[in-house]
N, CA, C and O atoms as a printed pandas DataFrame, in Angstrom:
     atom_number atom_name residue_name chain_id  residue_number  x_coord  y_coord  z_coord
0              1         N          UNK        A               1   12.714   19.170   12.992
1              2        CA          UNK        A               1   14.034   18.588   13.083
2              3         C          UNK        A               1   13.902   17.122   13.493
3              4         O          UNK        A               1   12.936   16.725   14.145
4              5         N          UNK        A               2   14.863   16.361   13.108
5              6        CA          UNK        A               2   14.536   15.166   12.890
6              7         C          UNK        A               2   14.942   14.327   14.733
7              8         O          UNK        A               2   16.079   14.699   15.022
8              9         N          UNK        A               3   14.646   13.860   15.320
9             10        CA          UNK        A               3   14.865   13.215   16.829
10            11         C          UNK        A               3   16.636   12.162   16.089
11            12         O          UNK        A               3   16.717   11.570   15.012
12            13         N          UNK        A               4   17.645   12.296   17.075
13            14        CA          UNK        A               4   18.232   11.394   17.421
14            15         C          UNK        A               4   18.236   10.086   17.946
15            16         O          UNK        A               4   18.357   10.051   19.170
16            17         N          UNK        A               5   18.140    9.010   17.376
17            18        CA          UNK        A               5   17.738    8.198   17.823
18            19         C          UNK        A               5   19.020    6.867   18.122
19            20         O          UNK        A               5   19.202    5.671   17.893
20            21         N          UNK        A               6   19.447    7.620   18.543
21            22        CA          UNK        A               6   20.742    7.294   19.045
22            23         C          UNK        A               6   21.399    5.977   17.746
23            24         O          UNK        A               6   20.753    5.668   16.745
24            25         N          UNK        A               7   22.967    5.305   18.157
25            26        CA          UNK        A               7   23.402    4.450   16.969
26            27         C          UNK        A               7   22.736    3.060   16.725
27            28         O          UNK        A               7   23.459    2.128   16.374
28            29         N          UNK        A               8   21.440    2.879   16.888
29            30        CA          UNK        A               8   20.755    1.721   16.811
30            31         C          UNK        A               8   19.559    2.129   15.712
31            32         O          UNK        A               8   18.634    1.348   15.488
32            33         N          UNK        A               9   19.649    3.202   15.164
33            34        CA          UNK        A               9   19.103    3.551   13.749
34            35         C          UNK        A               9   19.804    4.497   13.566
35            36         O          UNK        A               9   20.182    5.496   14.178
36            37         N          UNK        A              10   20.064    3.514   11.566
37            38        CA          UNK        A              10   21.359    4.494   10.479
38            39         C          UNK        A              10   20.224    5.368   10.274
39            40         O          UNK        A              10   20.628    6.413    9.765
40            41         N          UNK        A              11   18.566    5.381   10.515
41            42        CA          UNK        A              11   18.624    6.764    9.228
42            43         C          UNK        A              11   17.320    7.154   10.242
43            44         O          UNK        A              11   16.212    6.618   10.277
44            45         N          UNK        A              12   17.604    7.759   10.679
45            46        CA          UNK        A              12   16.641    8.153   12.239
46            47         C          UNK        A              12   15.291    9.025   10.961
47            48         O          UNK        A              12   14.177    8.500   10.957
48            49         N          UNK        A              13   15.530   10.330    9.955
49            50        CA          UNK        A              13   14.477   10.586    9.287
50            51         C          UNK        A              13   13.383    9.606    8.628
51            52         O          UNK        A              13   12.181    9.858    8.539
52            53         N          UNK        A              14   13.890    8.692    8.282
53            54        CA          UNK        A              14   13.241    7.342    7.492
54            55         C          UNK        A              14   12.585    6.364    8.272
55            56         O          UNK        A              14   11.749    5.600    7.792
56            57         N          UNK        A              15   13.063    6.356    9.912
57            58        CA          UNK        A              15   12.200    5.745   11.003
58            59         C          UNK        A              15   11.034    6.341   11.487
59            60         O          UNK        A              15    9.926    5.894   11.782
60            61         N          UNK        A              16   11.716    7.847   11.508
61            62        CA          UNK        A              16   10.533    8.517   11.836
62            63         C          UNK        A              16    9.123    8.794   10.974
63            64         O          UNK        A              16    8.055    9.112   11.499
64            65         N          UNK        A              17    9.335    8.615    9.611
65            66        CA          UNK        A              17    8.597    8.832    8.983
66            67         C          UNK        A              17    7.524    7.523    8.194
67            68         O          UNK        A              17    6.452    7.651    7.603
68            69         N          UNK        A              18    8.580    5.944    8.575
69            70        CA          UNK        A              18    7.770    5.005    8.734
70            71         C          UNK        A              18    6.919    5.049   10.235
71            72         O          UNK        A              18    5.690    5.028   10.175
72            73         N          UNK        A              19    7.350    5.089   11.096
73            74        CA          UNK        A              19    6.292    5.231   12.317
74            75         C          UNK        A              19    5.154    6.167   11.977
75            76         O          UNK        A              19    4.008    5.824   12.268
76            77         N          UNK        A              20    5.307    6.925   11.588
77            78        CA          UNK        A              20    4.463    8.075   11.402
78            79         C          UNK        A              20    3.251    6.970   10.724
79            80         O          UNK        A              20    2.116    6.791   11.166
80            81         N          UNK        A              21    3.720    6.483    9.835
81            82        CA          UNK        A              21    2.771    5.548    8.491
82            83         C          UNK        A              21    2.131    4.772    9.495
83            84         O          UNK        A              21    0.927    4.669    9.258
84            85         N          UNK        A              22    2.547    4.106   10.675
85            86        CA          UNK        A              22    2.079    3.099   11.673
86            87         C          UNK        A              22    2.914    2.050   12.057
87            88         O          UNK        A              22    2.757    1.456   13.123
88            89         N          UNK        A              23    3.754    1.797   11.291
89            90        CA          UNK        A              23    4.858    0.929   11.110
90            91         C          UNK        A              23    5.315    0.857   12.758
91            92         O          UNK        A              23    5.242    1.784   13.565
92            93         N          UNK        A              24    5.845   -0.637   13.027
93            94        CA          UNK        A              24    5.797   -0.876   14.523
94            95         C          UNK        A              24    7.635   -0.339   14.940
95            96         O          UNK        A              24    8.220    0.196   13.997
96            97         N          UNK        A              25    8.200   -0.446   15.875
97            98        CA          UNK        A              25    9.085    0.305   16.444
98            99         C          UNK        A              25   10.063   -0.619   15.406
99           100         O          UNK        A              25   10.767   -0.201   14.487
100          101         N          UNK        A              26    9.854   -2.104   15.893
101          102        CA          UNK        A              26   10.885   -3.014   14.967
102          103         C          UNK        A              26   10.925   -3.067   13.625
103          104         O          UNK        A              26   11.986   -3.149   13.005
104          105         N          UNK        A              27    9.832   -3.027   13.105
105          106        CA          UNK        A              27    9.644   -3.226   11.611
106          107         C          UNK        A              27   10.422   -1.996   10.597
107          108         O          UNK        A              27   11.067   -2.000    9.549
108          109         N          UNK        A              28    9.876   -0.836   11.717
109          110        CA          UNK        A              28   10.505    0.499   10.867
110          111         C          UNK        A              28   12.133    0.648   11.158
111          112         O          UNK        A              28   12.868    1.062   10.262
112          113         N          UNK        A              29   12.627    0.302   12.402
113          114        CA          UNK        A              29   13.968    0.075   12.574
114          115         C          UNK        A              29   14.718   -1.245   11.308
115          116         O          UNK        A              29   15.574   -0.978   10.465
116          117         N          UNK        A              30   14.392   -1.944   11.426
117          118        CA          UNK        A              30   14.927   -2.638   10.163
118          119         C          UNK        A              30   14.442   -2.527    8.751
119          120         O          UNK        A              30   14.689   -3.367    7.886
120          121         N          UNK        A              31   13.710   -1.398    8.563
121          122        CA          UNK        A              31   13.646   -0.980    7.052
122          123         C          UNK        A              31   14.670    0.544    7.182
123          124         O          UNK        A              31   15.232    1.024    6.198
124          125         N          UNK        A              32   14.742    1.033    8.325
125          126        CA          UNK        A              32   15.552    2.191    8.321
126          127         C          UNK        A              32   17.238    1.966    8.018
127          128         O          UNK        A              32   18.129    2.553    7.404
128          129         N          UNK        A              33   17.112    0.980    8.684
129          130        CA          UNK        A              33   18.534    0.033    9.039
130          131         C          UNK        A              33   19.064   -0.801    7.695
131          132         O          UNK        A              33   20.184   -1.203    7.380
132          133         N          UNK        A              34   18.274   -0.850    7.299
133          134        CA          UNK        A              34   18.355   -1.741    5.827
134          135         C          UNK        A              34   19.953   -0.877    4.658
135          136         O          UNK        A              34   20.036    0.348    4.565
136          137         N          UNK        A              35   20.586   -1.464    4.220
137          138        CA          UNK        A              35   21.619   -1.079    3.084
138          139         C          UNK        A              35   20.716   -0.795    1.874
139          140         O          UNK        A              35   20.022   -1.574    1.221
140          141         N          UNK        A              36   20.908    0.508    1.751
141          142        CA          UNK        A              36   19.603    1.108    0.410
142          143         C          UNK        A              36   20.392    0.279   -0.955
143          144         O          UNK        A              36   19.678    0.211   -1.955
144          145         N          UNK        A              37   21.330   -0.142   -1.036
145          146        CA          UNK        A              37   21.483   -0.919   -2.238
146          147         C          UNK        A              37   21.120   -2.360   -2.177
147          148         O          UNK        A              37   21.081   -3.002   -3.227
148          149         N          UNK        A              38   20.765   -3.102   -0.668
149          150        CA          UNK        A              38   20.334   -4.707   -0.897
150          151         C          UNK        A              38   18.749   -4.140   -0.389
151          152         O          UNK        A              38   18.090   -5.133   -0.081
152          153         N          UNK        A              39   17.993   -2.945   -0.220
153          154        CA          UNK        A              39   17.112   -2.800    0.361
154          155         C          UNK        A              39   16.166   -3.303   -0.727
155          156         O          UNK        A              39   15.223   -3.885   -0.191
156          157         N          UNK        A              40   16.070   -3.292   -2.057
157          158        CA          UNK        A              40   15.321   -3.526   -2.814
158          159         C          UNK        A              40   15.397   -5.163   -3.612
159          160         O          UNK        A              40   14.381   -5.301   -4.294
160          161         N          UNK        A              41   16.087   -6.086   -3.674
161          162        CA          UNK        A              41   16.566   -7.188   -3.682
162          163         C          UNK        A              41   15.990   -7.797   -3.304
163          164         O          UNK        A              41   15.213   -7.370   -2.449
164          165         N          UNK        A              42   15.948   -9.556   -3.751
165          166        CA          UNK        A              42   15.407  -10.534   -3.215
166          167         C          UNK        A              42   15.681  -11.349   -2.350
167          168         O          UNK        A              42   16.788  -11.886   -2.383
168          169         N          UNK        A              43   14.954  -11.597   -1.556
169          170        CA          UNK        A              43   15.327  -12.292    0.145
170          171         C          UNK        A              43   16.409  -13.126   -0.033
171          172         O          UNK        A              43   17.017  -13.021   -1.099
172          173         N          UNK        A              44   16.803  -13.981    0.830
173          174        CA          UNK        A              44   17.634  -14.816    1.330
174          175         C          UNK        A              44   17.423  -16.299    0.395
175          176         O          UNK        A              44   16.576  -16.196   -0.493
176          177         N          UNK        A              45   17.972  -17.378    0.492
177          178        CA          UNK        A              45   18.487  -18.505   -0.104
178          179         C          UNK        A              45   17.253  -19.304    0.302
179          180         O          UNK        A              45   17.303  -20.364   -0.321
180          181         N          UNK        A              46   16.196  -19.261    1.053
181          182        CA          UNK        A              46   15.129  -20.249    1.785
182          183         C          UNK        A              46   14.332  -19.945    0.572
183          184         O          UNK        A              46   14.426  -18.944   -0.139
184          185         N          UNK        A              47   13.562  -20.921    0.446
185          186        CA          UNK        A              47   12.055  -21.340   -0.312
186          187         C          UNK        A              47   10.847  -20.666    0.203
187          188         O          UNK        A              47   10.466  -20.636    1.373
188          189         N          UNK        A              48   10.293  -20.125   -0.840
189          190        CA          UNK        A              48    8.935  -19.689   -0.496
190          191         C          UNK        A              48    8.446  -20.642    0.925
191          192         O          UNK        A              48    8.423  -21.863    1.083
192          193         N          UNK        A              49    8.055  -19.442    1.907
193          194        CA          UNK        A              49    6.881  -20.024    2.993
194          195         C          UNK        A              49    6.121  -20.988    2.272
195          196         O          UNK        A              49    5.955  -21.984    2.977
196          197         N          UNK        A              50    5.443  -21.123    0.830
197          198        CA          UNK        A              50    4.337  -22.374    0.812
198          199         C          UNK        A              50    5.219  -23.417    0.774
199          200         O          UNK        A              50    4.608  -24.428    1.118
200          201         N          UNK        A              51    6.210  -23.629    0.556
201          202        CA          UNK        A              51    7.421  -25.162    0.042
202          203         C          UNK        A              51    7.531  -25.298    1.662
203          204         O          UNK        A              51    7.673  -26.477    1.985
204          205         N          UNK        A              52    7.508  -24.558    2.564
205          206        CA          UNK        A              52    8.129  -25.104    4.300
206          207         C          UNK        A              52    6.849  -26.132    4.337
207          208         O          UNK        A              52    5.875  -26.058    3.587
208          209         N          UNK        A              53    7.035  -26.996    5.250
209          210        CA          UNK        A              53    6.286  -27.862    6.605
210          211         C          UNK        A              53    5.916  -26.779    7.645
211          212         O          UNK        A              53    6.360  -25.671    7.946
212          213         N          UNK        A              54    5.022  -27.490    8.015
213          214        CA          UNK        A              54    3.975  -26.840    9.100
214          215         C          UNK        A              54    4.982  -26.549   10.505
215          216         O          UNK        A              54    5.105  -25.455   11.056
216          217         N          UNK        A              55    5.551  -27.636   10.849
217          218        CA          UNK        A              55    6.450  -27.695   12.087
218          219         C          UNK        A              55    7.553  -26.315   11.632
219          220         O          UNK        A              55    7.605  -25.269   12.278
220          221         N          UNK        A              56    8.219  -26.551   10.628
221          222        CA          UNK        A              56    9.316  -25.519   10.110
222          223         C          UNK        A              56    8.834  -23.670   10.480
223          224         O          UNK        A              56    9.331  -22.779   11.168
224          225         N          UNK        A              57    7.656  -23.787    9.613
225          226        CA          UNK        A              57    6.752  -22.202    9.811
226          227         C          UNK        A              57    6.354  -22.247   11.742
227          228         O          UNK        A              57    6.426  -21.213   12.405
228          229         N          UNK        A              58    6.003  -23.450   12.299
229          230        CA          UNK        A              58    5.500  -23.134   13.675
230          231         C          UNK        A              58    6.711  -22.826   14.144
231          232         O          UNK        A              58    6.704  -21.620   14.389
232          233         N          UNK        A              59    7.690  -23.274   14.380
233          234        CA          UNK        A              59    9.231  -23.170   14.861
234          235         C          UNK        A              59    9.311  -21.586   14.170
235          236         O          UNK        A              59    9.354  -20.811   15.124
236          237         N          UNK        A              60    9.337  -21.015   13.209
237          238        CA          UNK        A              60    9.843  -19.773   13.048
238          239         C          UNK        A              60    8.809  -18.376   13.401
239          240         O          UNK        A              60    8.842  -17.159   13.580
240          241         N          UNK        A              61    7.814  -19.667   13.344
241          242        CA          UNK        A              61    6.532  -18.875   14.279
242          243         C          UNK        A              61    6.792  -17.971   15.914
243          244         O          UNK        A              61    6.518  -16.873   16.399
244          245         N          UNK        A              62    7.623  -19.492   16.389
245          246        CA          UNK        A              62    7.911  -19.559   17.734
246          247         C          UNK        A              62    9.242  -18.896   17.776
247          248         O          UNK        A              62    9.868  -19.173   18.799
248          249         N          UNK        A              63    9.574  -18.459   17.323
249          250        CA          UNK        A              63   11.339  -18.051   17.423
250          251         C          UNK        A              63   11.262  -16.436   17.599
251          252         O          UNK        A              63   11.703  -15.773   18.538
252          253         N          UNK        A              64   10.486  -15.923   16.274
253          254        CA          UNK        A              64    9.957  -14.296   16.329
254          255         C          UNK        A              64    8.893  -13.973   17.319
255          256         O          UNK        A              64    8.631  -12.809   17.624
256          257         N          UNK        A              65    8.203  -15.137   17.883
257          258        CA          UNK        A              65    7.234  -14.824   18.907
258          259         C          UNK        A              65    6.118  -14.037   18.654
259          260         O          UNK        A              65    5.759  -12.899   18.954
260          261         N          UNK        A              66    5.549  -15.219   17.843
261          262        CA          UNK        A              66    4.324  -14.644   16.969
262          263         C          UNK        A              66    2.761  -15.766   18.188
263          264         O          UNK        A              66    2.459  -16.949   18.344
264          265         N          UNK        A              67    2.257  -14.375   18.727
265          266        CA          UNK        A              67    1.193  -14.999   19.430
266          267         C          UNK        A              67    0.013  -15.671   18.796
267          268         O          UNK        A              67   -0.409  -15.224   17.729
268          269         N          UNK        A              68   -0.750  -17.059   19.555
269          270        CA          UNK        A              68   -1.705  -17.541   18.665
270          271         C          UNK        A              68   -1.289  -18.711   17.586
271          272         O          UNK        A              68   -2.097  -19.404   16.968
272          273         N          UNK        A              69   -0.086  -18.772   17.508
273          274        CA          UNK        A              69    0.878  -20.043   17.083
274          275         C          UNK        A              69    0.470  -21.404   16.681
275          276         O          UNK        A              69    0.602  -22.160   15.719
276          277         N          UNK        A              70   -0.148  -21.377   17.985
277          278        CA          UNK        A              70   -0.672  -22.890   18.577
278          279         C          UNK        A              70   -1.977  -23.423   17.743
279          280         O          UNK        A              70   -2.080  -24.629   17.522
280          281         N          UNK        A              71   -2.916  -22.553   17.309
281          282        CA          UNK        A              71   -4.048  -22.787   16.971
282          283         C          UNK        A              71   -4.066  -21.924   15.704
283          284         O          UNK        A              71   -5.160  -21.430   15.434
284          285         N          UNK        A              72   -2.987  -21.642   14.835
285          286        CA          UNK        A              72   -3.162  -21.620   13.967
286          287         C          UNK        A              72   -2.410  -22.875   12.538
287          288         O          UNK        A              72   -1.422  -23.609   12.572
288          289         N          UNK        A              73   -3.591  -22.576   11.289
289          290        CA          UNK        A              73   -2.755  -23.884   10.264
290          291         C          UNK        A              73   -1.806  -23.158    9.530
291          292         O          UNK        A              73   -1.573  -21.988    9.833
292          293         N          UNK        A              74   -1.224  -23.722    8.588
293          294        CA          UNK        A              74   -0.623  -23.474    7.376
294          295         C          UNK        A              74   -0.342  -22.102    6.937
295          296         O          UNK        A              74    0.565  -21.274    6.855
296          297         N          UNK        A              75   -1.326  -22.250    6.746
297          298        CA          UNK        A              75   -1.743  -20.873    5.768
298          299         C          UNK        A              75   -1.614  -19.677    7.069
299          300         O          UNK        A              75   -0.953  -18.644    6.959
300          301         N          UNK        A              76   -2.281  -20.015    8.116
301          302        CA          UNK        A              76   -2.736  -18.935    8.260
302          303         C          UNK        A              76   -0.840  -18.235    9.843
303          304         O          UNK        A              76   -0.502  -17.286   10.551
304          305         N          UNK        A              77   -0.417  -19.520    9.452
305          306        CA          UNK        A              77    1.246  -19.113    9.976
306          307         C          UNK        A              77    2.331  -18.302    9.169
307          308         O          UNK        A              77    3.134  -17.431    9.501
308          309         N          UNK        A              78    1.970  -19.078    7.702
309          310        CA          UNK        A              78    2.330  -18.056    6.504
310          311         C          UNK        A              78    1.540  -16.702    6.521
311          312         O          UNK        A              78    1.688  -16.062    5.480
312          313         N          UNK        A              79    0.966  -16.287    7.193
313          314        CA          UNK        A              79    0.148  -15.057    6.883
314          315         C          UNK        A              79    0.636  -14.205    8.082
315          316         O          UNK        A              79    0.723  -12.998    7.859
316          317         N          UNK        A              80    0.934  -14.601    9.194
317          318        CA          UNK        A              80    1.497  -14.224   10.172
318          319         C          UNK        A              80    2.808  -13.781   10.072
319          320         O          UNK        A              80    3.192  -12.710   10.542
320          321         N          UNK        A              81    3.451  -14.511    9.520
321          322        CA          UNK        A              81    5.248  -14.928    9.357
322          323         C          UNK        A              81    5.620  -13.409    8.378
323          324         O          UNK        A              81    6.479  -12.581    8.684
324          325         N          UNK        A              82    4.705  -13.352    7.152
325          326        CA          UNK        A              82    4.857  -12.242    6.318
326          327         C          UNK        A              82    4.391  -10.926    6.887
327          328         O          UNK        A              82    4.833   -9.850    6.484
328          329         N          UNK        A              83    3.422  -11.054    7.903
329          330        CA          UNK        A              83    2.710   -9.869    8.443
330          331         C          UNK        A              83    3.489   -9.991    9.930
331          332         O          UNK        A              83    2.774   -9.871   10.925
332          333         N          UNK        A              84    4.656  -10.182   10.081
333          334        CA          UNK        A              84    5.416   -9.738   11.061
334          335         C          UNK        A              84    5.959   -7.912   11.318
335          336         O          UNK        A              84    6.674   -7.609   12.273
């Protein structure tokens, strides 16, 4: 039977079963949480991560609170940013 996970996840079976996969508490909450008709759709109005500035990706680096920030380049903030 599936856990209640109280009204802060719409689809408590679909959380549970991304965690299961490894999926982190947040990540699987906002794919659970997701509207199954924009769930498959293309992101938001922003430009590919490679078109940002370095400062732009460190700032959104720093906002989601992605550790290691500081000493990383380009690339490897874009790699972070997607592997949130």
């Amino acid at each position: 039977m599936t856990k209640d996970h109280g009204p802060s996840i719409k689809n408590d079976e679909q959380y549970e079963a991304l965690r299961d996969q490894g999926y982190s508490k947040e990540k699987a909450a906002r794919i659970a949480n997701a509207d199954a008709q924009k769930a498959g759709l293309k992101g938001g109005k922003h430009p590919p991560y490679e078109q940002w500035s370095k400062d732009d990706l460190y700032s959104k680096a720093q906002e989601i609170g992605i550790d290691g920030r500081s000493d990383m380049d380009k690339s490897e903030l874009i790699h972070a940013l997607r592997n949130h």
